[in-house]
C-alpha positions in Angstrom: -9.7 -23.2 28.8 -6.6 -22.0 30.2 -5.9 -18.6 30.7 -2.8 -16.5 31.3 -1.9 -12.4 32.4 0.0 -10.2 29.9 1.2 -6.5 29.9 0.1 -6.9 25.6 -1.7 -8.4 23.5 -1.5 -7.7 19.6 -4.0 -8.9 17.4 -2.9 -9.6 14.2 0.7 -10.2 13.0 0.7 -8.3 10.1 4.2 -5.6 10.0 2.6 -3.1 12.1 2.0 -5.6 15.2 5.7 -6.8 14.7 6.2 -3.2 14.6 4.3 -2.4 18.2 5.4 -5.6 19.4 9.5 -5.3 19.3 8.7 -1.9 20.9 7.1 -2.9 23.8 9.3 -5.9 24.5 12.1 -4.0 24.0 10.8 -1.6 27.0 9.8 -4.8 28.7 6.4 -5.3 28.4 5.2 -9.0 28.6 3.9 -9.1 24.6 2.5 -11.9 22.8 1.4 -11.7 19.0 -1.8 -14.0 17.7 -1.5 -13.9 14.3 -4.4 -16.0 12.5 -2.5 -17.7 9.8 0.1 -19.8 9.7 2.7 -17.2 9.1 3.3 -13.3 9.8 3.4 -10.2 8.0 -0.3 -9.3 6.9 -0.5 -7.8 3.2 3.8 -7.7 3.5 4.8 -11.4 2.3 6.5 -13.2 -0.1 5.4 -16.1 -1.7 6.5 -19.3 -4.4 3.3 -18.4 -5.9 3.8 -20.8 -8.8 4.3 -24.6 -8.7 8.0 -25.6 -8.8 9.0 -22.1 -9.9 11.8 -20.7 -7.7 10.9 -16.6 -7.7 9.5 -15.4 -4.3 7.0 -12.5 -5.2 6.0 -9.7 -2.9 1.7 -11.5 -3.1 0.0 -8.4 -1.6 2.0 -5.2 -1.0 5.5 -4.4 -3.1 7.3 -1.0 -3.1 8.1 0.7 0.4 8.5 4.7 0.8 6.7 5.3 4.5 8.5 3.2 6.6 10.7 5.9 8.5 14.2 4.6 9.1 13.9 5.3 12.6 11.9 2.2 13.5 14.2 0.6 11.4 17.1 1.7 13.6 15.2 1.4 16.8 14.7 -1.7 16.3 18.0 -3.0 14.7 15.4 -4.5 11.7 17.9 -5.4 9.1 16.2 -3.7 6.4 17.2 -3.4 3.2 16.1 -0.9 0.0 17.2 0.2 -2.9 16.3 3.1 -5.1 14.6 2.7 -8.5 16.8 4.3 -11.7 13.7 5.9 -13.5 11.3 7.1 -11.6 8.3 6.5 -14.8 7.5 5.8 -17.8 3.9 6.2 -19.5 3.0 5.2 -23.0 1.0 7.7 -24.8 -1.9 5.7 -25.5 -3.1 8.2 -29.0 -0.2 6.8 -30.5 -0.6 3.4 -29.3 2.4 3.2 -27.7 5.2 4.0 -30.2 6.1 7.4 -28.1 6.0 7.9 -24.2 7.1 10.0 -21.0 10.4 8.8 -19.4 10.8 10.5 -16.0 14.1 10.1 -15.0 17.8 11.2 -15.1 16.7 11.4 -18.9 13.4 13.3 -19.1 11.7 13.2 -22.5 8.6 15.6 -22.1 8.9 16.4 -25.8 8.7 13.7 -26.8 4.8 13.5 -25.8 3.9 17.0 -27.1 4.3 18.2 -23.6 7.8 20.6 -23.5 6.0 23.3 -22.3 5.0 21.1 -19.4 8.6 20.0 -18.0 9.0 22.9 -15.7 5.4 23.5 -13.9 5.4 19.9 -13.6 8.8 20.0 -11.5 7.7 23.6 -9.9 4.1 21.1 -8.5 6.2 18.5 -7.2 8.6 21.3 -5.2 5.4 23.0 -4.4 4.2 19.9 -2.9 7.5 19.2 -1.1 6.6 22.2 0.9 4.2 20.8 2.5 5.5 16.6 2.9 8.8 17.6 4.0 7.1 19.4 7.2 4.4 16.9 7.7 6.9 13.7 7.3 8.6 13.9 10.6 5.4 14.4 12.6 3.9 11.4 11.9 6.2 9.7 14.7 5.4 12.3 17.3 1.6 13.0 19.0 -0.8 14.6 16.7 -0.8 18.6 15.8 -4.0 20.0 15.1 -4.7 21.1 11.5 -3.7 24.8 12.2 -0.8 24.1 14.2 0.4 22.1 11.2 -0.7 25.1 8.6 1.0 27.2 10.7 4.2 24.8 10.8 4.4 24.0 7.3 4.2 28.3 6.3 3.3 27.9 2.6 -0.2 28.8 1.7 0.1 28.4 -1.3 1.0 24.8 -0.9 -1.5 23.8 1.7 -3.8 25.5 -0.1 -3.3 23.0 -3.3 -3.0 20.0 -1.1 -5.0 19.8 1.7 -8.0 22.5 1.2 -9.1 22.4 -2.5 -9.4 19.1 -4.8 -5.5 17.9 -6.3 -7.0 18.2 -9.4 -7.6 21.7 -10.0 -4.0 22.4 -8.9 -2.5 19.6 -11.5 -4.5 21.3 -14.2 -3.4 24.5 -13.6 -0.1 23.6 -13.3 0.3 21.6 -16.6 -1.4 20.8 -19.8 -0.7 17.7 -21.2 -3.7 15.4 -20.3 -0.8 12.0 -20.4 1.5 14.4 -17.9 -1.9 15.3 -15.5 -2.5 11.7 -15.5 1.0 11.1 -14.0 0.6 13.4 -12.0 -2.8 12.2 -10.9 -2.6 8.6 -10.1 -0.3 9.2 -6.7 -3.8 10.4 -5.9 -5.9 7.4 -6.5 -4.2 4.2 -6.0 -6.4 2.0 -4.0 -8.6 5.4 -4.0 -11.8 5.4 -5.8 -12.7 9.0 -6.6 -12.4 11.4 -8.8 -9.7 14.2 -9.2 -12.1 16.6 -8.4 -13.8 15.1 -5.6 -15.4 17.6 -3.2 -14.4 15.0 0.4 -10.4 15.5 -0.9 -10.0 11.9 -0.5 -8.3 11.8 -3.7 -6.0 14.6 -1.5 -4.9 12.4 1.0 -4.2 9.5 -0.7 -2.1 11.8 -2.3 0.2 13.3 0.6 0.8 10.1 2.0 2.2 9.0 -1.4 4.3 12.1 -1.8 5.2 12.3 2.2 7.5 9.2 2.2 10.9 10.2 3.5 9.7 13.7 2.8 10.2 13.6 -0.5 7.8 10.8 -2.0 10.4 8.1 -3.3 9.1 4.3 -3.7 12.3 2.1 -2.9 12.3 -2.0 -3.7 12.7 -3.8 -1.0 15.6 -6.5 -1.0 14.4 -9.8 -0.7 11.0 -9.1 -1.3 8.0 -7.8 1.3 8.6 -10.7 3.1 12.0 -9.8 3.8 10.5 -6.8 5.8 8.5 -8.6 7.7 10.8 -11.5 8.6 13.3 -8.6 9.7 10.6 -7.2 11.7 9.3 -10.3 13.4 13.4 -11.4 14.1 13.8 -8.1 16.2 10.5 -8.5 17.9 11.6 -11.9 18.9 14.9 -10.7 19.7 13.2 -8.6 22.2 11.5 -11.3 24.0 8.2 -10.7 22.2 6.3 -14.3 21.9 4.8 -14.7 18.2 2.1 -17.3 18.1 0.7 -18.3 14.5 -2.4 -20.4 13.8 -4.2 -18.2 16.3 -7.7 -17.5 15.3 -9.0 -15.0 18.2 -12.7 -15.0 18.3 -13.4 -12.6 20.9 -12.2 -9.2 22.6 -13.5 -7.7 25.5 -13.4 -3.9 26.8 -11.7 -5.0 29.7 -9.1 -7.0 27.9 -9.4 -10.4 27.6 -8.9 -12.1 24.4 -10.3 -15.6 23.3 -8.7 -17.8 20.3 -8.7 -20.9 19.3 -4.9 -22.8 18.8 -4.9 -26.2 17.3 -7.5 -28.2 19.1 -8.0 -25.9 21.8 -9.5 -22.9 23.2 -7.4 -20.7 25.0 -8.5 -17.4 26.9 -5.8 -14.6 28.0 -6.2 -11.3 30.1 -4.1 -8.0 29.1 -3.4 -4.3 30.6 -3.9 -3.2 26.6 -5.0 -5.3 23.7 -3.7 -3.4 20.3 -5.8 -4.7 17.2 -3.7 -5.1 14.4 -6.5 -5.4 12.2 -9.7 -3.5 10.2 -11.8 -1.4 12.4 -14.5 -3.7 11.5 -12.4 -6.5 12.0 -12.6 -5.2 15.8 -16.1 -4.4 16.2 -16.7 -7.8 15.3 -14.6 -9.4 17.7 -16.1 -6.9 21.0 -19.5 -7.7 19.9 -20.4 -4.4 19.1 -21.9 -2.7 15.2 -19.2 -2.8 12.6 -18.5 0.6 11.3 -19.4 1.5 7.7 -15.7 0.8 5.9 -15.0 2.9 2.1 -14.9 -0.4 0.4 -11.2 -0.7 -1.9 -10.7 -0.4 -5.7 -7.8 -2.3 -7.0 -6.7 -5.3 -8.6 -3.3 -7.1 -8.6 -1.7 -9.1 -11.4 1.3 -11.1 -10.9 3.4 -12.5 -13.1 6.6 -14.5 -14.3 8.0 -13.6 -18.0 10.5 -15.3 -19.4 12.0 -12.1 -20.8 10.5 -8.5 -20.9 8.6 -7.8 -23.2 9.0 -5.7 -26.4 8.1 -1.9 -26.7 6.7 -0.2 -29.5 8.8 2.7 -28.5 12.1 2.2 -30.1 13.5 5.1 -28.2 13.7 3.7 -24.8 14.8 0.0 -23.6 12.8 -2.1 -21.9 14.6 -1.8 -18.7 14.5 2.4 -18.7 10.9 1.8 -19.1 9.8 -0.8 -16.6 13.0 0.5 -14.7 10.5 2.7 -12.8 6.4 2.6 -13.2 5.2 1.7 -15.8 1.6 3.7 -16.6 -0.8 2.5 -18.9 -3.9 3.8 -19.9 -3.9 6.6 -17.4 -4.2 10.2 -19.0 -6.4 12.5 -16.5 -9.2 11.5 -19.3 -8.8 7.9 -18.9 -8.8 8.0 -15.3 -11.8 10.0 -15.1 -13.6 7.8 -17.8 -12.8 4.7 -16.1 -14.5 6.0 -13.1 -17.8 7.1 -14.7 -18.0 3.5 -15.9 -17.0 1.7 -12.8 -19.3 4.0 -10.4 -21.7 1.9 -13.5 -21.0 -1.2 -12.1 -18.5 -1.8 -15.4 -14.8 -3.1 -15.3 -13.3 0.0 -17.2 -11.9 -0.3 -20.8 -9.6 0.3 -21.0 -8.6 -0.2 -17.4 -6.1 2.4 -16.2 -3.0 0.1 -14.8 0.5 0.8 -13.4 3.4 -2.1 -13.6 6.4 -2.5 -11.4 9.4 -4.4 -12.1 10.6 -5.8 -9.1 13.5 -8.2 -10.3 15.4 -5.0 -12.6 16.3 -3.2 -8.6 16.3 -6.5 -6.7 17.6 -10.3 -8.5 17.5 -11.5 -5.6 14.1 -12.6 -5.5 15.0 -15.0 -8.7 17.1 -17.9 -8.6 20.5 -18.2 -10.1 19.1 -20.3 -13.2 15.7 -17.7 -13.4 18.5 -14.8 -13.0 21.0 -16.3 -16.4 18.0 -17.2 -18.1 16.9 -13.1 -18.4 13.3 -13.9 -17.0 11.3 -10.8 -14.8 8.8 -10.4 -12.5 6.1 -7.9 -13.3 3.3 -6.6 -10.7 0.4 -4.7 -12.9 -1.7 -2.8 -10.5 -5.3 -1.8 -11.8 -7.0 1.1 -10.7 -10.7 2.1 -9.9 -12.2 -1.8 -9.9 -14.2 -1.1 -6.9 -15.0 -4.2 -4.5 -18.7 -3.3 -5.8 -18.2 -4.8 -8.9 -18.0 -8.5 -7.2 -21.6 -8.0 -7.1 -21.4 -7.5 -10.9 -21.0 -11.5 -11.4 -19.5 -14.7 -9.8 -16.2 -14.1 -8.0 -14.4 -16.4 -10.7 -16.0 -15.3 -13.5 -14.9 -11.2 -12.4 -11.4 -12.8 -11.7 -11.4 -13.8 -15.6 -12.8 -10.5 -16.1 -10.4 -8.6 -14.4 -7.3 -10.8 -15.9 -8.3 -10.0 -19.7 -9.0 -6.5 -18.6 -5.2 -6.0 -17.5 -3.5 -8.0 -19.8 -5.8 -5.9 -23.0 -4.4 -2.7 -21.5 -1.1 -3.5 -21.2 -0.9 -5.3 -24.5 -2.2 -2.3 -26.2 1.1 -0.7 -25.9 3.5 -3.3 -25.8 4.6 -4.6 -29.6 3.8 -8.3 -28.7 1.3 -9.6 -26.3 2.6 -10.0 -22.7 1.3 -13.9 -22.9 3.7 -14.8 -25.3 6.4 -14.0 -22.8 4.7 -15.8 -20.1 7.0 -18.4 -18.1 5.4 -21.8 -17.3 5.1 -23.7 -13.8 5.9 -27.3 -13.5 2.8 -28.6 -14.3 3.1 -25.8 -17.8 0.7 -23.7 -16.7 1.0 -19.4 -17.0 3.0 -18.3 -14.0 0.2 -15.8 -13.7 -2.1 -15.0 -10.2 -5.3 -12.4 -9.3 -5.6 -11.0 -6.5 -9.2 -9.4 -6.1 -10.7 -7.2 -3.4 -12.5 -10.6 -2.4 -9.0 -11.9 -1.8 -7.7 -9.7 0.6 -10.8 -9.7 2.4 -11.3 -13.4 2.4 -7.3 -14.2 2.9 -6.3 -11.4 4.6 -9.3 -10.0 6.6 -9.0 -6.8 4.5 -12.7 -5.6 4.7 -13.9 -5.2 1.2 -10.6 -5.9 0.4 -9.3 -2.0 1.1 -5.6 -1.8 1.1 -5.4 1.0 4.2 -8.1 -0.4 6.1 -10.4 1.5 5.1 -10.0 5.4 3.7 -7.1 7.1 4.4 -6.8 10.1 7.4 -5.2 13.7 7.4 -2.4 13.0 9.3 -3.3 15.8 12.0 -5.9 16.5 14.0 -8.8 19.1 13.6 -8.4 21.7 16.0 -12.2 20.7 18.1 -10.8 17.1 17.9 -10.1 15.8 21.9 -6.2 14.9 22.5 -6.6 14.2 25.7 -5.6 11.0 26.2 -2.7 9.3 25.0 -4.0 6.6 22.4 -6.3 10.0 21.5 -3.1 12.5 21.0 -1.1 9.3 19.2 -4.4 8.6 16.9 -4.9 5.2 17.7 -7.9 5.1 20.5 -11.2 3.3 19.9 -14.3 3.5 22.0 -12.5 1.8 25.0 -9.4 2.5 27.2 -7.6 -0.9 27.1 -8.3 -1.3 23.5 -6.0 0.6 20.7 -5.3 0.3 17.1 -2.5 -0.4 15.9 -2.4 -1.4 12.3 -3.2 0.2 9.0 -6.8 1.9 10.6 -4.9 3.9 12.7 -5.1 7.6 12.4 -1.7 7.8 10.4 -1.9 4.4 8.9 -1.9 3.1 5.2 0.9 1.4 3.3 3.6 -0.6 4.9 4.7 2.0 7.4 5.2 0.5 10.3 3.6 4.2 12.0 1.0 2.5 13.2 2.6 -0.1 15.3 4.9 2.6 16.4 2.2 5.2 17.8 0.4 2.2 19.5 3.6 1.7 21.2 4.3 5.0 22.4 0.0 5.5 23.7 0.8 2.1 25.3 4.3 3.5 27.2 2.7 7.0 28.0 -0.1 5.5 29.5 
């Protein structure tokens, strides 16, 4: 077994190693990447995910807003995104679609009944910026305590609403409309499974890290896909002298940092100062040996598909591309979110199951080939909600995969005027261009234990004021139960999404040390 002395080792090339490991090679640290498939970037890829089809699909992760641009620029990551038009637009699902919420340079609030509701509904979301646009920047620096940030971010009010009482009671206060509260409500529960009112505020975090991007909450399309992001990331890492090795399955992890994986035929062993695990906090009590921790198990389900055209609305009012321009809700009034937990939390695929589409090909062509591009086919992502990784219990993986797929494709044909399979492109061998991705997917693809999309639940992004800080992987929120051995991906204190904050804090613990 041959073995070898590093400054860094990152487990895990998913876009927060990259991340960690163009930092440290660019302050010259010795840094080598083991990435267990036979590619890089985690959850952020791109794929031909249909047979002789040329459209490369983001597989796993989709829209970027957390990323800051300063490890962008840092890193001279040649990045590229580009803001959405509309920012939603939600059928109303008592009139079966033929009237809907645009959100947008065009607002149309009464057209839903919900006039009244157009300016508390802007007042919550400037209320709320009160609080993201002071938390946003400290998410690269070592963490504040929860009353040095209270203190920093001087609205009460705002904190109050946010961070000490359930997001729910302060969207139903704020507005009436149950379609507008469910807007308002699903930035609170994507890949979440809770309710509004949830006493633990989990529903509340998930919610300030989808408002806090860039301080003010935007969702931008990357260009080229979410593998372009993590082929820019891995190029500067590389540029940097960091050595990226794929087809590296590491199979152990000791406290005093030495790592053990196996590389084509042969077993390899390597010694580090620091080892930063780029994976699930269970992930790395696995590898030490020691008792996996108790992971919040994730709720989602992921459509992807290939139209040969969008398809047609009921609501003559808007145009297709205003209203998959932004996202596209469906089936998610406050009511309906809350009903679909009750029966989920049953062990029951919800019905209708609450869903959100995206539209990546209307802000980004690129992704399509000239002849896809002429022909006026589309790329849609539908997103369901609360279809907790407890339900695989529920029946045979397959047979919930089936489940799942009529699930999403009855909701979103009950407010589209023709059903989205009749739009469906065909592969080369005339199949649907159509794919799942489960909770047992991630986990068994991806290592995503019980397929959660953050690694488990999501973290207030300060620290309570008895927490230690002492030392640095503490202050930056990345240490574990050993000294050599940080995280560094998306189970990092400020992790979740594709941020890249992770990698970056593990970076800084590693150069502070």
């Amino acid at each position: 077994m041959s073995q070898h002395h590093l400054d860094v080792i990152i487990v895990g090339g998913g876009h927060n190693g990259l991340v960690a490991a163009g930092y440290l090679a660019r302050a010259g640290r010795r840094v080598r990447v083991l990435e267990r498939l036979d590619h890089v970037g985690g959850a952020a890829v791109s794929a031909h995910a249909f047979d002789g089809v040329d459209a490369r699909l983001s597989r796993y992760s989709y829209l970027v807003s957390l990323l800051p641009r300063r490890i962008v620029d840092d890193l001279g990551a040649r990045i590229h995104l580009v803001r959405r038009r509309y920012s939603s637009y939600t059928p109303d699902p008592e009139t079966g679609g033929r009237t809907g919420l645009l959100i947008g340079p065009e607002s149309t609030f009464a057209a839903v009944g919900a006039a009244d509701d157009a300016a508390p509904f802007a007042d919550f979301y400037r209320r709320c910026g009160t609080v993201t646009r002071r938390l946003w920047p400290t998410l690269l620096e070592p963490l504040a305590t929860r009353s040095q940030m209270r203190a920093a971010v001087a609205d009460d009010a705002g904190w109050q609403m946010m961070v000490d009482e359930p997001i729910g009671h302060a969207i139903t206060r704020a507005v009436r409309s149950d379609l507008v509260r469910g807007v308002m409500a699903t930035d609170a529960l994507i890949g979440t499974f809770a309710r509004m009112g949830d006493p633990t505020l989990v529903q509340n975090i998930c919610m300030l890290y989808h408002l806090m991007g860039g301080g003010t909450g935007d969702w931008d399309v990357p260009v080229g896909g979410m593998g372009a992001v993590s082929a820019a990331l891995a190029a500067a890492a590389a540029g940097f002298g960091a050595e990226i090795v794929t087809d590296a399955d590491v199979y152990a992890v000791t406290p005093d940092g030495e790592v053990r994986y196996r590389h084509g035929d042969e077993d390899r062993r390597v010694t580090a100062e620091r080892v930063l695990a780029n994976v699930t906090p269970a992930v790395l009590a696995r590898l030490l040996g020691d008792t996996e921790p108790d992971l919040t198990p994730g709720a989602q389900v992921k459509v992807n598909l290939l139209l040969r055209r969008l398809p047609r609305l009921r609501d003559e009012s808007v145009t297709a591309e205003q209203a998959f321009g932004g996202t596209f809700h469906i089936n998610e009034t406050f009511g309906q979110l809350d009903s679909a937990y009750t029966q989920a939390a049953a062990g029951h695929i919800p019905d209708p199951l609450p869903c959100e589409i995206y539209c990546h090909s209307l802000a980004d062509p690129t992704i399509l080939s000239t002849a896809l591009r002429e022909s006026g086919a589309a790329t849609l992502t539908v997103f369901g909600l609360h279809t907790p990784h407890s339900l695989m219990r529920s029946q045979p993986p397959e047979r919930l995969r089936d489940a799942l797929t009529s699930a999403a494709l009855a909701s979103l044909n009950s407010v589209l005027a023709e059903p989205v399979q009749d739009v469906l492109a065909q592969d080369a061998n005339g199949r649907p261009c159509l794919e799942v991705k489960t909770t047992a997917d991630l986990q068994e693809t991806l290592g995503m234990t019980h397929g959660h999309i953050f690694h488990g639940a999501l973290q207030w992004p300060f620290a309570e004021d008895d927490e230690p800080l002492h030392s640095p992987a503490q202050r930056w929120g990345v240490a574990t139960p050993y000294e050599r051995i940080l995280l560094c991906g998306s189970g990092s204190r400020r992790g979740g999404a594709v941020s890249g904050i992770g990698g970056h804090n593990a970076a800084m613990a590693v150069l502070q040390t």
